[in-house]
C-alpha positions in Angstrom: 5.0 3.7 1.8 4.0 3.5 5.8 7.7 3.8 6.6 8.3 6.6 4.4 5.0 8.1 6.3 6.6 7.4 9.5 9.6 9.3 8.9 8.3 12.4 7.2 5.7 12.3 10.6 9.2 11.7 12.1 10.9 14.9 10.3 13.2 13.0 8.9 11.7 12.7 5.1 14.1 12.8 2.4 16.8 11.5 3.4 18.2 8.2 2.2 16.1 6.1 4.4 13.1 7.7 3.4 14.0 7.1 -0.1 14.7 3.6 0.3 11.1 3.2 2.1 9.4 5.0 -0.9 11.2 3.0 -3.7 10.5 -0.2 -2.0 6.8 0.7 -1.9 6.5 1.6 -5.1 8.3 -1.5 -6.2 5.4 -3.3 -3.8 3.2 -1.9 -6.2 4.3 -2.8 -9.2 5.1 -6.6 -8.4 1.2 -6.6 -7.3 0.7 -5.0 -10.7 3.0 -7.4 -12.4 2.3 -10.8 -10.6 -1.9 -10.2 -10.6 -4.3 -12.9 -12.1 -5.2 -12.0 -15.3 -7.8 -13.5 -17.4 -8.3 -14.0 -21.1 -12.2 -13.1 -21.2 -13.6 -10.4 -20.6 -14.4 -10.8 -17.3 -14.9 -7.2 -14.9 -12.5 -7.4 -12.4 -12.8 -5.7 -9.0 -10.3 -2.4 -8.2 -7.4 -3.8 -6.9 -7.7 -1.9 -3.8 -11.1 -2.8 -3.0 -12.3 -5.5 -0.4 -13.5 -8.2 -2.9 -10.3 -7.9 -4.7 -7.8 -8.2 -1.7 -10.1 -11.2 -0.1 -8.9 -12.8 -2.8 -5.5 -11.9 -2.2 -5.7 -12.9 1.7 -7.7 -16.5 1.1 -4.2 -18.3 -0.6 -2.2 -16.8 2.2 -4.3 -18.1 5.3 -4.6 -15.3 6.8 -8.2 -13.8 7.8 -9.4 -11.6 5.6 -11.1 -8.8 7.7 -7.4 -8.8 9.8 -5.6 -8.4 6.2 -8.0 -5.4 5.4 -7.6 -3.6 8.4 -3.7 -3.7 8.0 -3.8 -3.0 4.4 -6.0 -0.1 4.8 -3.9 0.9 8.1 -0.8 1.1 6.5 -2.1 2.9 3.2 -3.6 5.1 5.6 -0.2 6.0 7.3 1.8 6.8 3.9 -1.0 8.9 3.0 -1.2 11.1 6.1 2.6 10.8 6.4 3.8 11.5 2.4 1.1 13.7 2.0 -1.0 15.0 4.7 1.9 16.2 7.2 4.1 18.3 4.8 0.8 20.1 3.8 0.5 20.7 7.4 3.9 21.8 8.2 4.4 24.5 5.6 
């Protein structure tokens, strides 16, 4: 979704490149959706976007968790400005 944010902030959204960003991202999505631990109590679980929730995504990787938020959030930040925010902008 930050490459397709890129290129719309690039002008060049909706082309096939663009496309290809935005399908890959939402397949992103849904393997997180897929591939998530699930339990079988009733346990609350915390949003999947929120800090607790991707700690515990980062921890089995290795990689520091504040570094993996500020990417995360970085990138999520891009595709919204760039899918959303600039062609409001531009019309």
């Amino acid at each position: 979704m930050a490459v397709g944010g890129v290129l719309v902030a690039a002008r060049l959204g909706g082309g096939p490149l663009w496309s290809i960003a935005i399908a890959l991202g939402f397949l992103g999505i849904g393997a997180v959706g897929v591939f998530q631990r699930r339990t079988l109590s009733p346990v609350p679980r915390p949003a999947m976007w929120s800090p607790r929730y991707l700690g515990e995504v980062a921890t089995p990787l290795g990689v520091p968790v504040p570094a993996f938020l500020a990417i995360f959030y970085g990138l999520l930040a891009i595709g919204v400005a760039g899918n959303l925010l600039v062609p409001l902008v531009r019309r």
